[in-house]
N, C-alpha and C positions, 0 to 999 in steps of 0.2 A: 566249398570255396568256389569252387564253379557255377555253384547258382544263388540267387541271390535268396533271403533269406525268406520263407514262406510265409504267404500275407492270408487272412481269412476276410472278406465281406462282410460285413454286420449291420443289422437296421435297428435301429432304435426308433419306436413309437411310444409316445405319451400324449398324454392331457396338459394342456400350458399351464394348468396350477402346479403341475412340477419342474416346467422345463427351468426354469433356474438353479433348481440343484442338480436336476440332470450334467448341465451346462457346466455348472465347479467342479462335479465329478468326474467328467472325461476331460476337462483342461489340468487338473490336478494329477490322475494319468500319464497326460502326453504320451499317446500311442495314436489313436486317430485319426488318421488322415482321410477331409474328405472327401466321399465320390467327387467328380465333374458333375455327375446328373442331379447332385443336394440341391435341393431349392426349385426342379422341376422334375419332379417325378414323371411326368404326363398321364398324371392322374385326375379324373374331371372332380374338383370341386375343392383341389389342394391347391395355393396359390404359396409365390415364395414367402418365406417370412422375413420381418423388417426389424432392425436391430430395438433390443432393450432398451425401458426409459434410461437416461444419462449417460448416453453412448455419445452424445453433441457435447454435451462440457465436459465428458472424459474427453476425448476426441481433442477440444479447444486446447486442456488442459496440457495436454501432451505437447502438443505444438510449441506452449510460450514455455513450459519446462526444455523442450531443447534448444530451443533462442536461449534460454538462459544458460544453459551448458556452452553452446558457443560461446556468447558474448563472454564469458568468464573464463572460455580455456580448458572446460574441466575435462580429466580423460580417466580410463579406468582405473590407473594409479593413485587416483586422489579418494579414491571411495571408503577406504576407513573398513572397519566393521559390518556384518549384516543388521541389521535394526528391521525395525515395522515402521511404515507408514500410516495415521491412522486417517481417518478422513477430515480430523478435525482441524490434523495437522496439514494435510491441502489445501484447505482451506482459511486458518489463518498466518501459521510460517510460512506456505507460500505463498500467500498476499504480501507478506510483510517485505521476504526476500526480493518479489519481481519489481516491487517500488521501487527499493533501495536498488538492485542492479540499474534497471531500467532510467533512473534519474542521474547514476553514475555514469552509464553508458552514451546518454545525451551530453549531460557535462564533456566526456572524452570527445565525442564529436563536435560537440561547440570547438573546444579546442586546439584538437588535430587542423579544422578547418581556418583558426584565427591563426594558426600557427603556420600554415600552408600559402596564405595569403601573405604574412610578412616573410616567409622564404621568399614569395617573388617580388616582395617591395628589395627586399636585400641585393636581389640579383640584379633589379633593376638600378637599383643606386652606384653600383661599382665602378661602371664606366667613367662615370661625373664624378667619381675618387680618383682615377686614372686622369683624366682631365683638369682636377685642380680648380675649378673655376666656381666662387658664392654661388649658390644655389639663387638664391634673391637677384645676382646679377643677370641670369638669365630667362627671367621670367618679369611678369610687371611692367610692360612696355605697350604706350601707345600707337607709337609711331615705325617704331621698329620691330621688325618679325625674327626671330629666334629658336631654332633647330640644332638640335643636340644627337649626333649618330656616330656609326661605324662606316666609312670609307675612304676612300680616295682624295686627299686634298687638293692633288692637281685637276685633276677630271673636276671635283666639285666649285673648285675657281672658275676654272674654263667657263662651265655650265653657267655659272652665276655672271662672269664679264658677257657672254653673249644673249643674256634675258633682258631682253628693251624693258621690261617692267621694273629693273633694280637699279635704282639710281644711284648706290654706293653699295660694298658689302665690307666684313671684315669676317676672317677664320683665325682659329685656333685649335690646334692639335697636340695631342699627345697620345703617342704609342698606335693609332688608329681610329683614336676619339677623335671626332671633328666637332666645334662650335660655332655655330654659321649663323654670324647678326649680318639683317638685310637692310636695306631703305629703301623701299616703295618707290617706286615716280607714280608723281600722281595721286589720285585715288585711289589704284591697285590693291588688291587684296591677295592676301596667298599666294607673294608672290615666290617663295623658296617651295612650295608644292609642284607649283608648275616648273621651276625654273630646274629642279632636281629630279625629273622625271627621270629624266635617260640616265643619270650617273649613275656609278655606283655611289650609294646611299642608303643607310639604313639610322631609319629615324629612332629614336629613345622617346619616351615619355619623360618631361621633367618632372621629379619631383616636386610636390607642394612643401618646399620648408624653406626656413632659412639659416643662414651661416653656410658655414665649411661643409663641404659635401663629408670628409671623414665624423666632422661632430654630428650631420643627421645620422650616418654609418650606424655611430657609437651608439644614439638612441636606439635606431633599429637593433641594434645588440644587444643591448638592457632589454629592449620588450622579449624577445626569442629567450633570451633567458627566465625573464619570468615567467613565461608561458611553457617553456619545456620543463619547469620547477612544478608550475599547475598542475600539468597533464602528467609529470612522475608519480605528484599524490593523488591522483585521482588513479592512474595504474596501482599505486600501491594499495589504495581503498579498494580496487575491484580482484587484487590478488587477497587480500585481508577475507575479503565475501568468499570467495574459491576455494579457502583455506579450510574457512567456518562452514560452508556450507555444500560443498561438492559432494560429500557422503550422503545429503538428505537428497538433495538433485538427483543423484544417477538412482537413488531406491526410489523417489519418485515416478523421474523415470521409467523405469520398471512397473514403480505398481499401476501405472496410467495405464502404460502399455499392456498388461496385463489387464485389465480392467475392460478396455476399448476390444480385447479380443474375446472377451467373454461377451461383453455387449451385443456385436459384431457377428458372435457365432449363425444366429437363425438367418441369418444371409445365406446360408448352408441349408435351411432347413425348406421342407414342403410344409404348410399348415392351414389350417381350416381354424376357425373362431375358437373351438375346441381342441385342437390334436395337434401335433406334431409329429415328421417323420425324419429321420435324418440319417444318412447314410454312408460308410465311407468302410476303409480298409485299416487291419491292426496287422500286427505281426502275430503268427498264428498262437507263438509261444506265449504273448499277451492277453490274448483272448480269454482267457477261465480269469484272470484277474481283474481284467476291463467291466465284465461284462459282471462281474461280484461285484465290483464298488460304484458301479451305474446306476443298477437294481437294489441295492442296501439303498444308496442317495434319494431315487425315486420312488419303491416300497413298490405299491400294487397300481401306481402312477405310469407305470413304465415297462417296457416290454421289451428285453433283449437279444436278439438271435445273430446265431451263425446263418448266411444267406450260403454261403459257398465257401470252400477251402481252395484256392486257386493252384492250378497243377501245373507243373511244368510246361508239360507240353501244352498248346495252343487247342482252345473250341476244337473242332471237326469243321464248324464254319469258315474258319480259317481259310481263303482261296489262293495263297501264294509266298512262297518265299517271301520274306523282305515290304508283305502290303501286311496293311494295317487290317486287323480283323474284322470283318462284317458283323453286323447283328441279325438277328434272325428278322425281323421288322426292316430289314433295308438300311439301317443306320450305322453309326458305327461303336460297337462293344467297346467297354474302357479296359483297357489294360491296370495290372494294380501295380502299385506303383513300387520303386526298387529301393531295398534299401542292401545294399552289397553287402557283402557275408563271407570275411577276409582277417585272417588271426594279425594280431600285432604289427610282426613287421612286413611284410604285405599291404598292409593299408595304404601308407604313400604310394602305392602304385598306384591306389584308383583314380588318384588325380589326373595321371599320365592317361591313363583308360578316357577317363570323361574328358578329355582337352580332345578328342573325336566326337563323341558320345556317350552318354550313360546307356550302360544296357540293360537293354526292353529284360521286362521281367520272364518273356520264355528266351531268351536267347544265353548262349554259355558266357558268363564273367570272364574275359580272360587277365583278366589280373595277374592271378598265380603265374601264369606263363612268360607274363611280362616279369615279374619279381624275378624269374626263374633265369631268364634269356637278356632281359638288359641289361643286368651289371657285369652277365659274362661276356657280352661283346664290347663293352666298354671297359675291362679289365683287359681284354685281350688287345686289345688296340695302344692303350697307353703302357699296361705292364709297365711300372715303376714304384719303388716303395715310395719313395722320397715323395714324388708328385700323390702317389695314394694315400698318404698321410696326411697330406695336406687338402686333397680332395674331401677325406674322412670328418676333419677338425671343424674346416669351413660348414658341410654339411648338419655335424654337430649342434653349431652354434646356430644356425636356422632353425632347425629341426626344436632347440630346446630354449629361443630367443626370441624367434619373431611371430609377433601375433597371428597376422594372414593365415589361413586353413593352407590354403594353394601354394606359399613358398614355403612353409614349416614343413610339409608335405615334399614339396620339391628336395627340401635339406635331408628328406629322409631317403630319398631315392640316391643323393648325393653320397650316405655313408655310407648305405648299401653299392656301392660302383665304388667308393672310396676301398672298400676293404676289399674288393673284387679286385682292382688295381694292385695292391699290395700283395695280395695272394700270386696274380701273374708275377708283379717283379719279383720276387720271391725266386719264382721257378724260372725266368731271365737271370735275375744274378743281377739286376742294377737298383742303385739307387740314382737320382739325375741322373740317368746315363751314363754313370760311370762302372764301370763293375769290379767294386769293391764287394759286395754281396756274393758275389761268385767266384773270388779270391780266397773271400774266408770262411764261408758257408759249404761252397762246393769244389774247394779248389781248381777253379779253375774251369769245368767239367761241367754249368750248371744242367740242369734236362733239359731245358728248354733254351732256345737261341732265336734273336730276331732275325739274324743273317744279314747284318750290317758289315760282318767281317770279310773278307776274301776264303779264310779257310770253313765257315759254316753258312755261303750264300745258297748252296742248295735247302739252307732252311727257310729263304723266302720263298724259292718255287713251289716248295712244301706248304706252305700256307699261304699259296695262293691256291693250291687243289684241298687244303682242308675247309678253307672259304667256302668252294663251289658243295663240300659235302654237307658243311652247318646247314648252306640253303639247301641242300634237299630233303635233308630233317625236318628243317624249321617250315619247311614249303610243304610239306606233305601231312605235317600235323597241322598244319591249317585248313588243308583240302580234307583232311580225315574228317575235322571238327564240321567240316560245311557238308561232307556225305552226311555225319552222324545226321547230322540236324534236318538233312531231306528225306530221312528215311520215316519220316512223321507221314510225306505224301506219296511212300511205296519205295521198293525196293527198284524200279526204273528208273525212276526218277531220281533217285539217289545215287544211279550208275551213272544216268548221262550227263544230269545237271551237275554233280558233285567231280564225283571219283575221276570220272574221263580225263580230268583235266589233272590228276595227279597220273596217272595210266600214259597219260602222252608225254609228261613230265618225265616222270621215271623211265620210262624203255626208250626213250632218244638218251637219257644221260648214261642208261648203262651202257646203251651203242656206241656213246661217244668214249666212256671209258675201255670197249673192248679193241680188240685187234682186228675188227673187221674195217676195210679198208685203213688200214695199220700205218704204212706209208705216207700217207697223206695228215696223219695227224701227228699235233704238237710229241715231242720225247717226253716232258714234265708227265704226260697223264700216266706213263706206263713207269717213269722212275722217281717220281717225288714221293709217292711210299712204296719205296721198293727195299728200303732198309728194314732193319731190326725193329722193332715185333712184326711190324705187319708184313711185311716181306711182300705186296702187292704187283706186281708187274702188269696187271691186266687183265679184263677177261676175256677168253677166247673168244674167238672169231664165230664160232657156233651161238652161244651167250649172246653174243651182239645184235646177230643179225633174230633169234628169235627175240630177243628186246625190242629191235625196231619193229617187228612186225604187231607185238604187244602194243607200242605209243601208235601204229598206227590203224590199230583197232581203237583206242581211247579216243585219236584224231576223230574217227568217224562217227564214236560215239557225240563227240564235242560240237560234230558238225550235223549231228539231225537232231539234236534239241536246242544249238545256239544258231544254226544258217553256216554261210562259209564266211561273212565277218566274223562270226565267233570263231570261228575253226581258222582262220589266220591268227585272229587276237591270242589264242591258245597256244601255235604255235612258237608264234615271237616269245610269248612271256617263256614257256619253256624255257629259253635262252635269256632274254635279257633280264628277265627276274633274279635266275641262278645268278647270272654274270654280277649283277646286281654287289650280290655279299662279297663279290673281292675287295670289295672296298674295305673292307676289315684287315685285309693284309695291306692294303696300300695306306691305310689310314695308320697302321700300326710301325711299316717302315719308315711313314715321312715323320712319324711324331719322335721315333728314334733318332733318325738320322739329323733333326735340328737339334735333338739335346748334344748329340756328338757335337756338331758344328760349335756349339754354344763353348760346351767342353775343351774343341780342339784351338779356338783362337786364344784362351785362357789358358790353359795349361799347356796347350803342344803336346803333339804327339808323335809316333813314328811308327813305321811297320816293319817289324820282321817276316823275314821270308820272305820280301817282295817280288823273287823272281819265280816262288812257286804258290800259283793262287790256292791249292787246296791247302796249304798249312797257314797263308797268312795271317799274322793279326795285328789288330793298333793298341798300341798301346800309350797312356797319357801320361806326360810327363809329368808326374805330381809333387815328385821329393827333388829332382832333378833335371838339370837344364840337357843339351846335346849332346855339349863336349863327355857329359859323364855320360849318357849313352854310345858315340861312339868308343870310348875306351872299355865299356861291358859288353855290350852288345856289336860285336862287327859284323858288318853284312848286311845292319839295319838303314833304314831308308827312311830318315826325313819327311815329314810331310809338313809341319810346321813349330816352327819353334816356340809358339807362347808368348800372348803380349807379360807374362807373368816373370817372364824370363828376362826382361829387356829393361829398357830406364824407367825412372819414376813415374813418367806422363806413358807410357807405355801400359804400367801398370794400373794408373787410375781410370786411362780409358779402357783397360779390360776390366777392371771390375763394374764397371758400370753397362759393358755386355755382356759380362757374367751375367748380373744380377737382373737385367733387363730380360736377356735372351730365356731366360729360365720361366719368368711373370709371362712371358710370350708364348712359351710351350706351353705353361700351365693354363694361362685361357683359351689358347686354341685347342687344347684337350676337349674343355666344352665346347666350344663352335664347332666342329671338328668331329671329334670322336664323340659327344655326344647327339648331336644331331643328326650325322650319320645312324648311330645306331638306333632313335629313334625313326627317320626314315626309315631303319630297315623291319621295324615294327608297324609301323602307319600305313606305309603302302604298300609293300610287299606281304608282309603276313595277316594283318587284321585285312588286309584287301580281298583276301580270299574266301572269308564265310560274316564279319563281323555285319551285323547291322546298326546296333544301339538304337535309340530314341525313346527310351526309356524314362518312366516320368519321374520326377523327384518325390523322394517320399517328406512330407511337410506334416506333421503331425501335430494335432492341435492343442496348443497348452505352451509352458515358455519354463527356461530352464532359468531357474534364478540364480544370480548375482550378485547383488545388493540388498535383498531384502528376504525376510524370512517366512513363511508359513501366518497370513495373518488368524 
């Protein structure tokens, strides 16, 4: 689970009279992924090879088969049955099909386009509906000039009494439509162009008809009906095609695509007039099976080997943490490529892994640790059943609904934190933040407390010091994981570059937990587990001070293999990394303390023991309003009485921040408490050994869908 899963090198050489069964046989396979160096060996007298006859009208063919998927809609749902594609059938049912799409297709854009153009004859016509006035009367004139818009009558008069070129005008309005006839003096031309410059005016195009502006209206209405009648049947002819033919499409599809990667393959290859070389990586466990059905395919044509079984650990060439490997020639070595090696429910993590990087195939997978470490800090943050059942469900339904690798995958991170939540609230005692769970599960007593209350708030100081502990767990198996991995280039190097920086980590945190200079530091370190089991108080002042002088051997280890910017940088993070994970309690307080708030304008609540904080607690009012806890309860204290409790409008405006405030909590759980705890994965812990850049394993051959074994 730590490593990803082991890849072997393989060269396959032949003679080109077999390289096309060679070529079936490892796409049939699908294990081989190949080298970057296929196709130039740098060998004198091998040049790359160039794809299979019919690799250009597979190629073409593919193309207009998914024009025709688009054009019609089609999606994986519509595929029907697995079948075979023959070539005969490429060739005359899809001749037949791309005509008929392709001529339907046209026809719908004739259409859409005639139908788009009388939308805007429509729009343009309505004003001169609004206006009322023959169409015929405002067009057809010699003598006189005629403008039909949207403005100002007053302004448009004015305009027009002070244009020397208008020797009379007359207007007509309604609602904002203006009808502006002019008379010329003179000669003049155009003259409502000039004369309506400055005004407000916005000119219309008349239409060419005549009658009633509503009876052209009405034709325009008839035509848009016919035409949206057209283009239904012509939709309905191109759903009819999608119906009848979307399962031969999408195997086409396929088998094109298929086809064009076999064509395609000697783009991979080195070859001479004669020979072929071709080279790439399998998964090692693949290899005895690869390399039997390659050599059956090619006979005494073909020549199979193991080149190398790739080890973990990195060449000897290797020069550095984190650089890419050298070759021995100066160039640069390929790495083989990753294919992760993670049981069932683990797998959605790799997603979360690769949204940094995929990891290089020497470097440790930390998947597992993530599986391990994010649902419990996102269970511990939220802890609620209520909210984790609903975290769980949604997850679910991704996880088992939505096509995408990357959200399905996210759905499954989702259950897993889903049921992590549930487990915390469980051991809290809440469901919504109420604690019923802890009433009737634990009486009262559950084991775990958020310390929202007055009489269990020493349980947040408590986990604010178990925060800064997780980070030194989780900070130190990071720094562990970065020595392991330096001790490839010696055990120095693995002290100074690695370890030191957990060594100056550790012996300041235990200094800071002991009692050396005791006075000066916070009470929380020496009393937040000073209770029952662990009974901690602190470590002595002895402890302390040889701890410091431990981190400040680590320091100086830090500081002569990184300089003294690295030896501040080491410092700081000591502190602000640790400091870092309180957010886990502070993420976990404020996501409690809004469910209460949500809780307490709804239902009200009150506190007993208000004048002694170590026993206080709230309690919600759920069966009953005040008055009945004043008469049970004396002594108790009010905090609020419940829009639940009050008039009708009281009531509907709290259920609607009932219901609201809850949808609030539960999305900011993810903004929030998921984000958080992947920041505290991202830059905190993988910050400290991860590198990734690991290639993707792409293996050559295609996993079929639609169509079956021709």
């Amino acid at each position: 689970m730590l490593r990803p899963e082991r890849m072997s090198k393989v060269s396959v050489v032949g003679t080109n009279r077999v390289v096309q069964d060679v070529i079936e046989a490892a796409h049939d396979q699908n294990v081989l992924h190949f080298s970057d160096s296929s196709g130039d060996v740098g060998v004198e007298g091998f040049d790359a090879g160039s794809p299979l006859a019919g690799a250009d009208d597979a190629s073409d063919k593919l193309v207009t088969v998914r024009s025709l998927l688009s054009i019609l809609g089609v999606d994986e749902e519509d595929a029907g049955p697995t079948r075979i594609v023959t070539d005969d059938a490429l060739e005359d049912e899809f001749a037949d099909i791309r005509d008929e799409v392709n001529e339907l297709d046209e026809r719908r854009t004739e259409v859409e386009n005639r139908l788009s153009d009388l939308e805007d004859r429509v729009g343009a016509v309505e004003p001169f509906v609004t206006l009322g006035i023959d169409l015929d009367l405002l067009q057809g004139y010699d003598s006189v000039e005629v403008a039909v818009g949207e403005g100002d009558t007053d302004e448009i008069e004015h305009a027009l009494a002070d244009a020397s070129d208008v020797r009379s005008f007359e207007t007509f309005s309604e609602d904002g439509v203006v009808a502006v006839f002019a008379y010329p003096s003179g000669d003049a031309t155009d003259v409502l162009e000039d004369a309506l410059v400055g005004a407000e005016f916005v000119e219309h195009e008349i239409p060419s008809g005549n009658g009633t502006p509503e009876d052209y209206l009405d034709s325009l209405e008839h035509k848009r009906q016919k035409l949206e009648s057209e283009l239904a049947t012509v939709e309905n002819e191109l759903e009819g095609l999608r119906l009848e033919h979307a399962g031969f499409l999408l195997a086409a599809e396929e088998k094109l695509n298929i086809e064009v990667q076999k064509a395609e393959a000697p783009l991979n290859f080195a070859t001479t007039d004669h020979a072929f070389v071709a080279e790439g990586w399998v998964p090692t466990s693949e290899y005895a099976e690869f390399a039997s059905a390659v050599q059956d395919a090619g006979g005494d044509g073909v020549d199979v080997e193991e080149l190398e079984r790739a080890e973990y650990e990195p060449p000897e060439h290797e020069i550095g943490h984190g650089e890419q490997e050298a070759a021995p020639d100066g160039g640069t070595a390929e790495q083989p490529p990753v294919v992760q090696d993670n049981p069932g429910p683990v797998k959605p993590f790799e997603m979360l892994v690769r949204v940094i990087n995929r990891p290089n195939y020497y470097d440790l997978d930390p998947t597992i640790i993530l599986f391990l470490t994010f649902p419990a800090f996102y269970g511990f943050m939220i802890g609620d059943v209520g909210y984790g059942i609903i975290y769980t469900a949604v997850g679910w339904w991704m996880y088992t609904s939505l096509d995408s690798d990357a959200l399905a995958a996210l759905g499954g991170v989702a259950v897993l934190s889903g049921l992590s939540t549930i487990v915390f609230g469980f051991l809290y005692g809440e469901i919504f933040g109420f604690h019923l769970i802890s009433e009737y599960l634990w009486n009262g007593s559950p084991p775990l407390h958020k310390g929202l209350m007055p009489g269990n708030a020493d349980w947040a100081r408590l986990w604010l010091v178990v925060s800064v502990l997780v980070a030194l767990g989780h900070l130190t198996l990071g720094y562990a994981i970065d020595t392991y991995k330096r001790m490839r280039h010696g055990v120095w190097d693995a002290l100074t570059e690695g370890a030191s920086w957990a060594i100056l980590m550790v012996g300041l945190w235990v200094w800071i937990f002991s009692h050396a200079l005791g006075g000066a530091k916070p009470d929380l370190l020496f009393t937040a587990l000073s209770g029952q089991p662990l009974g901690f108080t602190g470590f002595g002042a002895t402890v302390g001070w040889a701890a410091l002088v431990i981190g400040l051997v680590g320091y100086a280890l830090l500081i002569y293999a990184e300089g003294a910017v690295g030896g501040i940088e080491g410092a700081l993070n000591s502190l602000t990394h640790v400091l870092s994970y309180t957010r886990l309690a502070a993420v976990m307080l404020a996501k409690g303390g809004m469910a209460f708030v949500v809780n307490l304008l709804f239902f009200g609540a009150y506190e007993t023991h208000p004048d002694d904080p170590t026993m206080g607690e709230f309690h919600f009012m759920l069966e009953h309003d005040w008055s009945y806890v004043q008469t049970h309860h004396p002594g108790a204290e009010l905090m609020f009485g419940g829009l639940v409790h009050g008039p009708i409008t009281a009531v509907l405006g709290g259920i609607l921040i009932f219901v609201l405030g809850h949808i609030l909590v539960l999305a900011l759980g993810v903004t929030s408490a998921g984000l958080q705890a992947v920041r505290l994965e991202y830059v905190e812990f993988f910050g400290k050994f991860y590198e990734g850049g690991g290639t993707k394993y792409e293996p050559f051959g295609y996993d079929r869908s639609y169509t079956t074994q021709d």
